[in-house]
N, C-alpha and C positions, 0 to 999 in steps of 0.2 A: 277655535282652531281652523274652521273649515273657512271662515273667512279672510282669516289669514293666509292660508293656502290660496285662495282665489287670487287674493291683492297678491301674494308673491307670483306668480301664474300669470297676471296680466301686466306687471312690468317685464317679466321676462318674456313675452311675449310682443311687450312696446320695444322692448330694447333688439330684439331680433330685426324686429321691421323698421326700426332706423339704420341698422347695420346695411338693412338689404336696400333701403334707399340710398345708404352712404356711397356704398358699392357700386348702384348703377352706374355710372356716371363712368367713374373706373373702366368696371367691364365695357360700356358702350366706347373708350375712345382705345382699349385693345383692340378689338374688333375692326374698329375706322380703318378705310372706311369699307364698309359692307354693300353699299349702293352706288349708283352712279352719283360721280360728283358734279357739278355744272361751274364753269368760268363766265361770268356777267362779261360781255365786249360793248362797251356802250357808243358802238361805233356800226352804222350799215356793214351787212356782209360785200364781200369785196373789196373793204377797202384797203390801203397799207398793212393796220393794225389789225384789222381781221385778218388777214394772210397768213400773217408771222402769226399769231396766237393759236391758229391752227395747226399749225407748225408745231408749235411751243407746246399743243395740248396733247397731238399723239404719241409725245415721248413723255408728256408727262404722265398719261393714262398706260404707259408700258411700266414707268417707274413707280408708278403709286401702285398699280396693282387691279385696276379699277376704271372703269368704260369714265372718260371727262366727255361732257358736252358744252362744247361752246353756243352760249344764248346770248343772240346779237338782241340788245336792248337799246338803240339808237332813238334820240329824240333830246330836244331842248340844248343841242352841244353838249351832249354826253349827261346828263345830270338825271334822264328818266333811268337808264343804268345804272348810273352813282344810289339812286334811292331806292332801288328797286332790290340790290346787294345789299345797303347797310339798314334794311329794314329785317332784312333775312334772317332766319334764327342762326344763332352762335355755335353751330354743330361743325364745325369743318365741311358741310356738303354744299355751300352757296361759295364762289369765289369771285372776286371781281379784277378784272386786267383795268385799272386807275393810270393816270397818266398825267402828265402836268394842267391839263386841261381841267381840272378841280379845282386847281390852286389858283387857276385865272378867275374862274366862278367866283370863286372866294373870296376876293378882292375886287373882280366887277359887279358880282350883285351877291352884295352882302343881305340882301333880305329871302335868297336863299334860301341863306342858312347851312351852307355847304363848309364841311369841314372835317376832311379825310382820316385827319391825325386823331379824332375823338372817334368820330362814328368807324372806325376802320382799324387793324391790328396790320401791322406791315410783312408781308412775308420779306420779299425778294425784289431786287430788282432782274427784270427779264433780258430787255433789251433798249441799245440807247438810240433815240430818231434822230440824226441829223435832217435839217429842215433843208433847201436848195432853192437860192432864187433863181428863177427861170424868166425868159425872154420869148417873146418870138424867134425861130431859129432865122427868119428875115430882118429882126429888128437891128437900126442901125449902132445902136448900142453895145458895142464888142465887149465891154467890159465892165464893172461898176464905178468907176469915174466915169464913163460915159455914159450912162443913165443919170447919176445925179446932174450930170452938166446938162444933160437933154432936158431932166425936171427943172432945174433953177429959172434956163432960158425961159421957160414956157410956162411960168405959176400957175395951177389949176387946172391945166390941159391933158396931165396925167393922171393915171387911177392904177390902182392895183388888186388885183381879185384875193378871195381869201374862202376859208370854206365856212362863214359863216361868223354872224355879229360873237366876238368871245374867241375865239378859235386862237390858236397859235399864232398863225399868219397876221391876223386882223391885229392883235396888240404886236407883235413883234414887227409889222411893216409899220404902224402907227406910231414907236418908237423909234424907230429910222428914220421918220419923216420930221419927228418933231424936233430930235436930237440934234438933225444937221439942217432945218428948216428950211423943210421941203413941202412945197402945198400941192397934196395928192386926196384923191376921189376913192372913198372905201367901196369897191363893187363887193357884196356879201352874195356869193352860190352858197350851193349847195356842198354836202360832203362826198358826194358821188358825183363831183364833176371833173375830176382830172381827165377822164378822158373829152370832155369839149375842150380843152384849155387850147390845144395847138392851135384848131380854130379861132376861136377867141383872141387870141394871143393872135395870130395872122394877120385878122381883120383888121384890130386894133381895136376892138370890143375891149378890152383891157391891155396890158403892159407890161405889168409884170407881176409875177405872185411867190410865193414862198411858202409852198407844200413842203410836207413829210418825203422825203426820199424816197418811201419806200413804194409812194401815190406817183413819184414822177418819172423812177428810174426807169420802166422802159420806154416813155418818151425821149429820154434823154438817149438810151442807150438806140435809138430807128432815128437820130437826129432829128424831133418835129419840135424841140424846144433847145435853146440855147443855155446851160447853166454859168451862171455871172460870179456866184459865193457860196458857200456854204457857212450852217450854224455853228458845227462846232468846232471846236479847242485847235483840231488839227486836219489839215485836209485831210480827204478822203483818198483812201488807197484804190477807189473805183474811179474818182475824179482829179487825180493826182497835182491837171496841171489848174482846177477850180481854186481860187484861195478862199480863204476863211473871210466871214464880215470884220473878226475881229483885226485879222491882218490889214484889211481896206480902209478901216476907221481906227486902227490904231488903237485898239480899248478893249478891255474881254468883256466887256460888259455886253459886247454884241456874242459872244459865247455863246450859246443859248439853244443848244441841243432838247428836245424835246424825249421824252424814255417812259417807258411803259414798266410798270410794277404789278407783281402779285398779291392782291392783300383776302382778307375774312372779316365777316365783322367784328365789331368790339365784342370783346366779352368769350372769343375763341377760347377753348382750354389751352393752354401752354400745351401740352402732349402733342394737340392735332398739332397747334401752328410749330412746332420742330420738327416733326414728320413733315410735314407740307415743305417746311424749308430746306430739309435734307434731298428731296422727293424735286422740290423746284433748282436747287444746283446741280443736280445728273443731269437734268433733260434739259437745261441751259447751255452744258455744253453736249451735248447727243449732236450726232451728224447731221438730222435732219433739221434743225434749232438752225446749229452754225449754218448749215447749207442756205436757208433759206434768209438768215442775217446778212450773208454776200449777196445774195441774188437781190435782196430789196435796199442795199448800201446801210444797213443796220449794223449794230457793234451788240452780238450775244454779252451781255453781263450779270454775273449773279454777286447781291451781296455777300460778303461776308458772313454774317449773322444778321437776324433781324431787329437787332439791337444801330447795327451799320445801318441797316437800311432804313431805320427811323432817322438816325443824324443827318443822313443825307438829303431826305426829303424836308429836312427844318432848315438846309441850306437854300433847296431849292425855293420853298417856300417864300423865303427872305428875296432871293432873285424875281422869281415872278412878281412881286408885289413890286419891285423896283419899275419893271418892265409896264405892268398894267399903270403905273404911278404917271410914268416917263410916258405911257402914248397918249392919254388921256381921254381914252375910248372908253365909249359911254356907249349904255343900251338904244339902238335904237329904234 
């Protein structure tokens, strides 16, 4: 009998502490979050997207509830960030601001091994970058028929800067160049150079390049660079009388807005990533968000659901891979 007793005593006793294991988990993501949380920006501070994502983070640290810190992890074109998040543990406290800049990885150097939609759970999308090709505000080139006609005349004698081998810039002018067969010089800077660019651009050090908006708008806005098109869908209500590439080339395929999302690692709890996503459409649209989406010619956008915001990143996905196909940039 007495050992009967024991045996019943030590299952009731196992069955207790599987309950209270079962329940952690539970109890821990009521709580969420209890600590500070951290946003990965895999981008130098100061730049476009670090602006806006500090923007984006003290409304969203009003809305969560909870101090955010943004942790600039810059290096490799974004990818020491990228690994440095999705190696992270799956608690809702590691975030990453991702951007099409993965997707380019992904399909330019596939040994990598970069691959957002697995290693990553999508919250939101934040905000969308129109990209701006700019000029010297001296160059003789008023418009973008009159750079390509400047390119044709001169094969080889033009180049265009970008912020680095992989970047937005470097496939998406490399894709322009090949599209309407144009032979141009890939200058690769760095990601903290828009402020040389007017010189540069003056000199004749380079020609022309195709930054984020958000990097060139107050060059643009003191006149020391000339803007020729812009990326996306529809002009800009900062640059009204700029057209779009896709207008100049006739084709959306020059479409090609660049946008900044909120994601967690894989393996998130569903609880955290609904809070997170409820927590990321308030401060998407919060004053200081919108305010600072005008100031750097950005479009504040929050998905739908994060269900949306998977579909739309397998569109883009499908886009970029056209884009990287179409310039035929390779590492160099």
């Amino acid at each position: 009998m007495k050992s009967l007793c024991n045996a019943i005593k030590a299952i009731a006793l196992a069955a207790i502490g599987c309950l209270a294991v079962a329940a952690t988990p539970a109890v821990a993501q009521d709580k969420y979050p209890d600590r500070p949380v951290r946003i990965v920006v895999p981008w130098p501070a100061g730049t476009g997207i670090d602006v806006q994502m500090r923007a984006f983070s003290q409304a969203f640290s009003e809305q969560l509830g909870a101090p955010v810190v943004v942790d600039n992890r810059p290096g490799a074109g974004s990818l020491v960030g990228y690994e440095s998040a999705a190696r992270a543990a799956a608690d809702g406290y590691t975030l990453f601001a991702g951007t099409n800049a993965q997707f380019i990885h992904q399909y330019l150097m596939p040994n990598a091994k970069v691959d957002m939609l697995k290693s990553m759970e999508p919250i939101s999308l934040l905000f969308v970058m129109p990209q701006v090709l700019v000029v010297a505000s001296n160059s003789p080139a008023k418009d973008m028929q009159g750079l390509v006609a400047m390119i044709k005349a001169q094969p080889g004698k033009f180049n265009y800067a970008s912020g680095g081998v992989g970047s937005g810039a470097h496939v998406l002018s490399s894709a322009i160049a090949t599209r309407n067969g144009l032979n141009l010089v890939h200058v690769p800077l760095g990601a903290n150079a828009a402020g040389d660019l007017p010189a540069m651009l003056a000199r004749g050090d380079v020609h022309f390049t195709i930054p984020i908006a958000g990097a060139v708008a107050p060059l643009i806005n003191i006149g020391a660079v000339r803007p020729l098109a812009v990326t996306s869908r529809a002009r800009l209500k900062q640059l009204p009388s700029v057209p779009t590439l896709a207008e100049v080339f006739g084709s959306e395929r020059y479409a090609t807005d660049s946008w900044n999302g909120l994601f967690v690692p894989a393996g998130t709890p569903a609880p955290i990533v609904e809070k997170l996503f409820a927590v990321a459409q308030q401060a998407v649209n919060s004053s200081q968000h919108l305010a600072s989406a005008d100031k750097l010619f950005t479009t504040a956008q929050a998905s739908q659901s994060p269900k949306a915001f998977r579909e739309f990143l397998n569109t883009e996905l499908d886009k970029w891979r056209d884009i990287v196909k179409d310039s035929g940039a390779k590492l160099e």
